[in-house]
C-alpha positions as CSV (number, residue, x, y, z in Angstrom):
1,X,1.0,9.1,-26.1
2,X,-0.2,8.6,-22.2
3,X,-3.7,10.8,-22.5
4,X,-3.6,12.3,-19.0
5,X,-6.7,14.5,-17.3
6,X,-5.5,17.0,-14.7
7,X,-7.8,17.9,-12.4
8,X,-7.2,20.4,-9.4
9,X,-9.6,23.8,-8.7
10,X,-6.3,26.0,-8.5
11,X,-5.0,27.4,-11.5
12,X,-1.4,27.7,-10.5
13,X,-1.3,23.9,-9.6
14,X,-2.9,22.9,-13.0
15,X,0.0,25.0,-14.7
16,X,2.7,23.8,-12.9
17,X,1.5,20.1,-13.2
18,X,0.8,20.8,-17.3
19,X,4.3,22.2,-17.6
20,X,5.8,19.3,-15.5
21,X,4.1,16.3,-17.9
22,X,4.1,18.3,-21.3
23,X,8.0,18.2,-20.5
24,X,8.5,14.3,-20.8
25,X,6.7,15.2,-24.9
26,X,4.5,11.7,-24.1
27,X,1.6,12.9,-22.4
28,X,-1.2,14.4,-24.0
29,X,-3.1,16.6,-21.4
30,X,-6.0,19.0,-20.9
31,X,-7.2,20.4,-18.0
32,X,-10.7,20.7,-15.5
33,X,-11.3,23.3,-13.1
34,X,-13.7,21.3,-11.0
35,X,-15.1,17.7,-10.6
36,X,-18.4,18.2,-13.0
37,X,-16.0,20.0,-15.5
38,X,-13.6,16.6,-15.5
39,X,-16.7,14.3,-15.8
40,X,-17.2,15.9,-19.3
41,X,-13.5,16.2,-19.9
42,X,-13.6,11.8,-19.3
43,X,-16.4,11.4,-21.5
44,X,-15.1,13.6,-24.0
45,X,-11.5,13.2,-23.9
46,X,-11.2,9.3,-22.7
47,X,-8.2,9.9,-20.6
48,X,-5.6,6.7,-19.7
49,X,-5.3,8.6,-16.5
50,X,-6.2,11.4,-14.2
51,X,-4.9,13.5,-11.8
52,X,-7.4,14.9,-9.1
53,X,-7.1,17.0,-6.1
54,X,-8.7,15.9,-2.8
55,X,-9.5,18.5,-1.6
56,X,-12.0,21.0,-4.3
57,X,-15.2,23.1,-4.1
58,X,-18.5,22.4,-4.9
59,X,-17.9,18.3,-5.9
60,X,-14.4,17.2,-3.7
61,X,-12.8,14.8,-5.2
62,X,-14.0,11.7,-3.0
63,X,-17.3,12.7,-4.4
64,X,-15.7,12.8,-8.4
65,X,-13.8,9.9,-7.7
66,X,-16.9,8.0,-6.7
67,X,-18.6,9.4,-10.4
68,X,-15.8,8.2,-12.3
69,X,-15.5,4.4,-10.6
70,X,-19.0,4.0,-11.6
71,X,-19.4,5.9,-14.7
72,X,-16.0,5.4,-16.0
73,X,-13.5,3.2,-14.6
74,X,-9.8,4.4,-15.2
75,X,-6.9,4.9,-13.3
76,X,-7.0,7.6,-11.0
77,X,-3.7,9.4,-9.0
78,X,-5.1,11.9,-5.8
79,X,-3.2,14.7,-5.2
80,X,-3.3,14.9,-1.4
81,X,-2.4,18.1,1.0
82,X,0.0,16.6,3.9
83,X,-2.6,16.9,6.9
84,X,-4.4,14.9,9.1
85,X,-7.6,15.8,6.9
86,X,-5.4,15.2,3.8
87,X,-5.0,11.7,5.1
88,X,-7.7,9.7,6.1
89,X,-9.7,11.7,2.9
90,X,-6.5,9.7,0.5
91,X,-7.1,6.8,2.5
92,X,-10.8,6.7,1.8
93,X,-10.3,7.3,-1.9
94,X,-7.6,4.2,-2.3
95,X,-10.8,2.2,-0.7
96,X,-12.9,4.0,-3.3
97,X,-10.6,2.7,-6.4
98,X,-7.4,5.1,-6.6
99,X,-4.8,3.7,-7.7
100,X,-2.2,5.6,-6.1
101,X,-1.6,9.1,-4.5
102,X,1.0,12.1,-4.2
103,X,1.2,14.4,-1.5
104,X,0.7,18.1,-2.4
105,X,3.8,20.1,-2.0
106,X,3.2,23.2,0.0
107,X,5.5,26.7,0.4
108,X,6.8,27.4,-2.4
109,X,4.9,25.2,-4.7
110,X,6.8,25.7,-8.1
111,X,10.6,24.7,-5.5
112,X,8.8,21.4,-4.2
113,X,6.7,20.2,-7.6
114,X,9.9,20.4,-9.9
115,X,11.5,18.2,-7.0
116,X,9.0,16.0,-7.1
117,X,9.0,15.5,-10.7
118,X,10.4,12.1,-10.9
119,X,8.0,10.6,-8.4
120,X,4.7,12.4,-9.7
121,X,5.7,11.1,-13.5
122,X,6.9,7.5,-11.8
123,X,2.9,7.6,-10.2
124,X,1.3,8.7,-13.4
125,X,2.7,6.5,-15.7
126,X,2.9,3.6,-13.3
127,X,-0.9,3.8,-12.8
128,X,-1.9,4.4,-16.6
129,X,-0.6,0.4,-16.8
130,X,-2.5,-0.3,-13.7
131,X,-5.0,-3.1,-14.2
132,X,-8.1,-1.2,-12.7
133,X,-10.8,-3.2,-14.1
134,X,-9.4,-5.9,-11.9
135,X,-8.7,-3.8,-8.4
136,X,-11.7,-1.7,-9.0
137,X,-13.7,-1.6,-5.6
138,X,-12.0,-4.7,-5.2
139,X,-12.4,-4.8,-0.7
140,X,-15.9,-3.7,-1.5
141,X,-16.6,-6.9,-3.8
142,X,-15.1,-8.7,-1.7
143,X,-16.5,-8.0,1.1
144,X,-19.9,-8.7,-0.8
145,X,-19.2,-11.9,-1.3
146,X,-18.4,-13.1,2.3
147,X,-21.4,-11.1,3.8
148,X,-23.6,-13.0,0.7
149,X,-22.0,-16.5,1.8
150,X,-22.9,-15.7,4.9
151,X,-19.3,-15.3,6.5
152,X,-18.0,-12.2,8.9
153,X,-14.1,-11.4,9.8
154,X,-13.3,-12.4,13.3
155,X,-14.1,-9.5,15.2
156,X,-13.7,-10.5,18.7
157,X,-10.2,-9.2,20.8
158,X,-9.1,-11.8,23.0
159,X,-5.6,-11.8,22.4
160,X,-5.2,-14.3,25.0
161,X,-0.9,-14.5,24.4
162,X,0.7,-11.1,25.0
163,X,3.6,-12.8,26.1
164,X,6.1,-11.7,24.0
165,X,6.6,-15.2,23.0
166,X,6.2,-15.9,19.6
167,X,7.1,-19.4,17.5
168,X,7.6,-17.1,14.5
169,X,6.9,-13.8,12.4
170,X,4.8,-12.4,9.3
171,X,7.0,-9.7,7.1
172,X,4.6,-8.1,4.3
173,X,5.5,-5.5,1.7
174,X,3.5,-2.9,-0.1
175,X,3.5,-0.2,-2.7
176,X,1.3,1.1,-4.8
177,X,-2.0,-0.1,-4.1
178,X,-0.9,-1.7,-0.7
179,X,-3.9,0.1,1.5
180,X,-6.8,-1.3,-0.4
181,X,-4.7,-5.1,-0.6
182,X,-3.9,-4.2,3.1
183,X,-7.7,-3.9,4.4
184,X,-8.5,-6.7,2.3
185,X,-5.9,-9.6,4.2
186,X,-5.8,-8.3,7.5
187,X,-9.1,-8.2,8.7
188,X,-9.4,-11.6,8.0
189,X,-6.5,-12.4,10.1
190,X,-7.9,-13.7,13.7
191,X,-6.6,-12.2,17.4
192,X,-5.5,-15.2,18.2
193,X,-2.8,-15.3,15.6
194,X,0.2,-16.2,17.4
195,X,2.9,-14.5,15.2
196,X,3.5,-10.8,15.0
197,X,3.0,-9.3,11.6
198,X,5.5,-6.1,10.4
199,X,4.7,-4.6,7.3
200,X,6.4,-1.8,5.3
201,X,4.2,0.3,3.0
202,X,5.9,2.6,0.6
203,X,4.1,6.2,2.3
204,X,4.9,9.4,3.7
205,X,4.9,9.9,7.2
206,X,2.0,11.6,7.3
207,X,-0.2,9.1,6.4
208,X,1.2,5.7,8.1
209,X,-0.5,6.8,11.2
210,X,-4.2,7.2,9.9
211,X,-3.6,4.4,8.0
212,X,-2.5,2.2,11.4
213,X,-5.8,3.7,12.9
214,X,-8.3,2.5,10.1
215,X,-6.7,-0.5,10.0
216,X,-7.2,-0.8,13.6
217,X,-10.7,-0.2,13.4
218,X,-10.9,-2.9,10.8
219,X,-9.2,-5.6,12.3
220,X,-9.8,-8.0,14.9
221,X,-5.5,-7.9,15.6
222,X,-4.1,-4.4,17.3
223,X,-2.4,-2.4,14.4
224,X,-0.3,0.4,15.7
225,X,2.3,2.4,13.8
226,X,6.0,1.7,14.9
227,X,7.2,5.6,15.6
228,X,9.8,4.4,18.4
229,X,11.3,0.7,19.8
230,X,8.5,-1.6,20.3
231,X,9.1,-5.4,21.2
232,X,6.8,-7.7,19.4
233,X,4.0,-9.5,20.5
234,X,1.6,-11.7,19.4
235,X,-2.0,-10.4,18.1
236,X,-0.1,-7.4,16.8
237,X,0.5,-5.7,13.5
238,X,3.1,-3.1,13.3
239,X,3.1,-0.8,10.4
240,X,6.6,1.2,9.4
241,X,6.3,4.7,9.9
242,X,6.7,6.6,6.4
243,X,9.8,8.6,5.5
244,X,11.9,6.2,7.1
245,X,12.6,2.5,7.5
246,X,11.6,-0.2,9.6
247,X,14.2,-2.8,10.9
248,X,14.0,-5.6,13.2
249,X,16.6,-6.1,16.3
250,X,17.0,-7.8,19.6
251,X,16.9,-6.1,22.9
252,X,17.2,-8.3,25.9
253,X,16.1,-11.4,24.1
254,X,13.2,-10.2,23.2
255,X,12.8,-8.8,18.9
256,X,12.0,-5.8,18.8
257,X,10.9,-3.1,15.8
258,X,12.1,0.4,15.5
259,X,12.0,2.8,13.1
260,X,15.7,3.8,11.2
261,X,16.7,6.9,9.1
262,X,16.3,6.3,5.7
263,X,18.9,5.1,3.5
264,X,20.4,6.4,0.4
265,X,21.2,2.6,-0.5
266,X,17.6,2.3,-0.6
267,X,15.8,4.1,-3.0
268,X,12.0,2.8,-1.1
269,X,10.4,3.7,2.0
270,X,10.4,2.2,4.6
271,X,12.4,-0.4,2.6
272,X,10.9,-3.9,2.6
273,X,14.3,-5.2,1.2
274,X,15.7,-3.4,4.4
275,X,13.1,-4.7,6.8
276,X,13.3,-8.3,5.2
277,X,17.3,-8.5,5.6
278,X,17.1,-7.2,9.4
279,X,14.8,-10.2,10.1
280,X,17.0,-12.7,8.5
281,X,20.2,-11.2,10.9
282,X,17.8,-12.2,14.0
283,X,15.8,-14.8,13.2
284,X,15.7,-18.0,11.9
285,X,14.5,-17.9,8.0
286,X,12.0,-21.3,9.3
287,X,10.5,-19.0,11.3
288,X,9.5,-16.2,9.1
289,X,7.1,-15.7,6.3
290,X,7.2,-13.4,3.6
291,X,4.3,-11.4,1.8
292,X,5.3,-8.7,-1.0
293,X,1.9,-7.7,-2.8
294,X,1.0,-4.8,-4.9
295,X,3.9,-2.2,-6.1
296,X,6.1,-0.5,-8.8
297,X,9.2,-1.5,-8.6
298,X,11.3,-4.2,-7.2
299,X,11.9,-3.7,-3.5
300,X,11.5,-6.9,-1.2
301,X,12.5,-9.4,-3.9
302,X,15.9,-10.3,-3.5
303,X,15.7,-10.4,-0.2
304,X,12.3,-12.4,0.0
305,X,14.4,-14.8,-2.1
306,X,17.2,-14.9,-0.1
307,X,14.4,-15.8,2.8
308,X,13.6,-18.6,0.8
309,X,16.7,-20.2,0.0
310,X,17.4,-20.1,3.9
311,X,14.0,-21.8,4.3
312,X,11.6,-19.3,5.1
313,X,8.2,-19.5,3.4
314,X,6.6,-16.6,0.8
315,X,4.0,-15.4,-0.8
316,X,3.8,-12.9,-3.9
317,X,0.5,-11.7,-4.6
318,X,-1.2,-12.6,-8.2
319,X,-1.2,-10.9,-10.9
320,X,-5.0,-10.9,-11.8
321,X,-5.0,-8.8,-8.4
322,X,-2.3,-7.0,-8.0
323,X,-3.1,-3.0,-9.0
324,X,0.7,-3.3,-10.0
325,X,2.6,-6.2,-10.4
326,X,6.4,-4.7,-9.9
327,X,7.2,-6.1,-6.6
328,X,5.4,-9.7,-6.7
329,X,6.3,-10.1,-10.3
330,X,9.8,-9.6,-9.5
331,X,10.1,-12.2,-6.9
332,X,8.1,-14.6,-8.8
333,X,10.5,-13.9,-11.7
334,X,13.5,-14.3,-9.2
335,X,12.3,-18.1,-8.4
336,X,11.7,-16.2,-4.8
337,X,7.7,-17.3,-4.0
338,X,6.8,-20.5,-2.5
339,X,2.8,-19.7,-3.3
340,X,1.3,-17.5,-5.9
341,X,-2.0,-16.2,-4.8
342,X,-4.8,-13.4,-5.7
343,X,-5.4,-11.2,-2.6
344,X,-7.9,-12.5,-1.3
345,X,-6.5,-15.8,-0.9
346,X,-3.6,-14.2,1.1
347,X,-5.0,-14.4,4.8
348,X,-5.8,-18.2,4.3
349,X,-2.5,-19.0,2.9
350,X,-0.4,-17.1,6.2
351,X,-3.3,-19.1,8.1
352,X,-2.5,-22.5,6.6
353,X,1.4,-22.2,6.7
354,X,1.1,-20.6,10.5
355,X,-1.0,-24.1,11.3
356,X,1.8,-25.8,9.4
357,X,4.5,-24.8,11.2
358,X,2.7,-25.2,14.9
359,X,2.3,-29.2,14.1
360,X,6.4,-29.7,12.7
């Protein structure tokens, strides 16, 4: 039995949620009305996992989040309301340790939980096998480590190729825990990077942008969020917007990004197995290189492998850091990965290989 802590300071969501787990008969659950009432429940109860809701009175859940990295480290799953608010607080609490999130439905809350149900048990039990002694604070020990040796991200934007022209392209995939793995590589990726980088992160659309925004903040490259056709350039990350996909094209010889409806074929979103196959209809595969990092599932594999075997080059995040390792397991497993590598050894791999390819 998955021991699972629901916390959330409304008493019709902690019904609904306790009806929803105690029908899949595995879960054994009790409930906290608050975030000092779920402290006691942890010490008391030792749950595998918790559920907690952002947004709460007296301690919020950023503030019982922050308890229970420190006190007690375990998976955690935010329940998120779908604003701008909403946001950047879930995006602050995947820094903080979460392991994954689920946006709160709204309206007619008992209609749009029990749709949900597959994805909110998918999340739970996904992240009560997440290795969180491992990911915990991981960008904030990391970044401890460079500032101790002595060693800052390139900060500087000098971008000085906007061209357009670029000798090839970065493709990256993420899923659950992709945020924290995401602020961990990128910002220390420098502007002058010559090749574009796309990325598809498994999110709702409400949260792509603010996460494009902090990331922007973060990095020494632009990061913008692709909500319309955008050709690529060089300095430049381009994040999928959520809800949909992201594919590559050409328009007047130039490759461009674009956002896509969603496909039933593809059961992820934005699909990094749809975003990897566009790339390998326009480009040449010895031009590309492909990440696929933390995630449930499989999406990105096959078709990272197929970028492989056309002689692309790619990179599938470790297990000792992965917060899941569905995604890069499966293309290791799959022959598919070229280079192995914990997270933060990620931006000096896509370093060395972009070096390698500008002396062939």
């Amino acid at each position: 039995m998955t021991r699972l802590l629901i916390v959330d300071d409304s008493a019709l969501m902690r019904k609904l949620l306790e009806e929803l787990f105690r029908a899949e008969q595995d879960f054994e659950i009790r409930l906290a009305r608050s975030g000092a009432e779920a402290l006691a429940l942890i010490e008391q109860f030792d749950p595998h996992v918790v559920t907690l809701d952002v947004q709460m009175p007296g301690m919020d859940g950023l503030t019982c989040l922050s308890r229970i990295m420190i006190e007690a480290p375990r998976p955690v799953v935010m329940i998120s309301s779908l604003t701008a608010e909403g946001a950047d607080a879930t995006l602050e609490a995947i820094e903080l340790g979460a392991v994954d999130f689920v946006a709160k439905p709204h309206g007619a809350v008992s209609l749009h939980l029990d749709r949900l149900r597959p994805l909110l048990v998918e999340k739970v039990r996904g992240a009560a096998r997440a290795r969180i002694r491992r990911t915990l604070r991981l960008t904030e020990r990391i970044r401890h480590q460079f500032r101790d040796a002595g060693i800052r991200p390139p900060r500087p934007r000098t971008h000085p190729n906007k061209s357009g022209d670029q000798a090839g392209l970065i493709l990256v995939g993420t899923s659950t825990g992709g945020p924290a793995a995401l602020d961990i590589v990128l910002p220390w990726l420098p502007s002058e990077l010559p090749w574009p980088i796309v990325i598809a992160q498994h999110m709702p659309a409400a949260f792509t942008g603010p996460l494009a925004r902090r990331l922007n903040r973060q990095c020494a490259l632009d990061v913008v969020e692709v909500t319309g056709p955008m050709p690529l350039r060089p300095g430049t990350v381009y994040i999928g917007r959520g809800d949909a996909d992201l594919i590559l094209t050409s328009r007047s010889g130039s490759l461009v990004a674009m956002p896509a409806p969603a496909l039933a074929d593809y059961p992820w979103h934005p699909s990094v197995e749809r975003l990897v196959t566009s790339a390998l209809d326009e480009c040449d595969a010895s031009k590309l290189i492909g990440v696929l990092m933390t995630g449930m599932g499989r999406d990105g594999a096959n078709a990272m492998t197929q970028l492989r075997k056309r002689g692309g080059r790619t990179i599938a995040e470790a297990e000792s850091s992965a917060v899941v390792w569905g995604m890069p397991g499966e293309l290791v497993r799959l022959g598919g990965a070229d280079y192995v590598r914990p997270v933060d050894d990620i931006a000096p791999t896509i370093l060395e290989l972009v070096a390698d390819h500008a002396v062939r």
